[in-house]
C-alpha positions in Angstrom: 10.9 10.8 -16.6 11.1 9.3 -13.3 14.0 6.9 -12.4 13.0 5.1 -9.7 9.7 2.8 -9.1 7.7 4.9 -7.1 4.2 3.4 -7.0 3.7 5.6 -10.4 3.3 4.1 -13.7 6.5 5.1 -15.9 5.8 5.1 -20.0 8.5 3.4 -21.8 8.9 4.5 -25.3 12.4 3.8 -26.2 15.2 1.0 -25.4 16.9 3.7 -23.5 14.0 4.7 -21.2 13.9 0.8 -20.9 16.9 0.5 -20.0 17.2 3.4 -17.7 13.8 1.9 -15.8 15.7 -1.4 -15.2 18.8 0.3 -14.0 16.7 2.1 -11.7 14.5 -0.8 -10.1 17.9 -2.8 -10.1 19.6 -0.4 -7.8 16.5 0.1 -5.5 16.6 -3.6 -5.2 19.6 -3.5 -4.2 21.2 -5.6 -6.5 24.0 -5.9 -9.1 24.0 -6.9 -13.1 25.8 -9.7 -12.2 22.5 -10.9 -9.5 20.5 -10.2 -11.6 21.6 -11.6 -14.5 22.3 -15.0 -12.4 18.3 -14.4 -11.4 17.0 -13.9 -14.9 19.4 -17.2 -15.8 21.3 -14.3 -18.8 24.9 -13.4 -18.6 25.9 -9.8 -17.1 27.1 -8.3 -20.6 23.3 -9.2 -21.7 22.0 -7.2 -18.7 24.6 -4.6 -19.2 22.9 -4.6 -22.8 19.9 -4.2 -21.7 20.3 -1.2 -19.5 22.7 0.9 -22.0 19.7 1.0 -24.0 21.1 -0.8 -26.9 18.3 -2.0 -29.7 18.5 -5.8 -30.0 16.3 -7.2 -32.7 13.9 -8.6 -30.0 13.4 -4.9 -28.3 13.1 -3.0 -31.5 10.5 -5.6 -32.2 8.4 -5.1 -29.1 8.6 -1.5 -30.2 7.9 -1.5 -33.8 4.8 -3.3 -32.9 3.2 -1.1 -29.8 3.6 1.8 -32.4 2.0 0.3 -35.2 -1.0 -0.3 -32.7 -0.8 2.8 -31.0 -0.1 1.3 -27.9 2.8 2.4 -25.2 4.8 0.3 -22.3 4.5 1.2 -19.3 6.6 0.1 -16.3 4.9 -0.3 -12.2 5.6 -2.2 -9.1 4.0 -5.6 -9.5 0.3 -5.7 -8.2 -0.3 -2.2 -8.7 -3.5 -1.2 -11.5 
């Protein structure tokens, strides 16, 4: 699976290939979890969360519901079909 945003559409299909896709367009962004936690108005430990892959009730809920519809994430660069 690709790390980085690279004009590709990357399926997410797990809280850890979530996380790893944020991690990735994080650091190609330049930034740390402390921006962008301060951008996304959460606390660093809740980005730091987020990236380690860890299943919060609200992610294993967006989850549980793409499989029950057969449907998949997928992460791209804004504006791209």
């Amino acid at each position: 699976m690709p790390t980085s945003l690279d004009g590709r559409s990357t399926p997410i299909r797990s809280p850890e290939a979530l996380g790893r896709a944020v991690r990735a367009a994080r650091v190609e962004a330049g930034l740390t979890q402390a921006e962008l936690a301060e951008r996304t108005r959460a606390n660093r430990y809740a980005i730091h969360t987020l990236e380690a892959g860890n299943e919060t009730r609200a992610v294993e809920l967006i989850f549980d519901a793409l499989a029950a519809l057969g449907l998949e994430l997928a992460i791209r660069p804004r504006g791209q079909a």
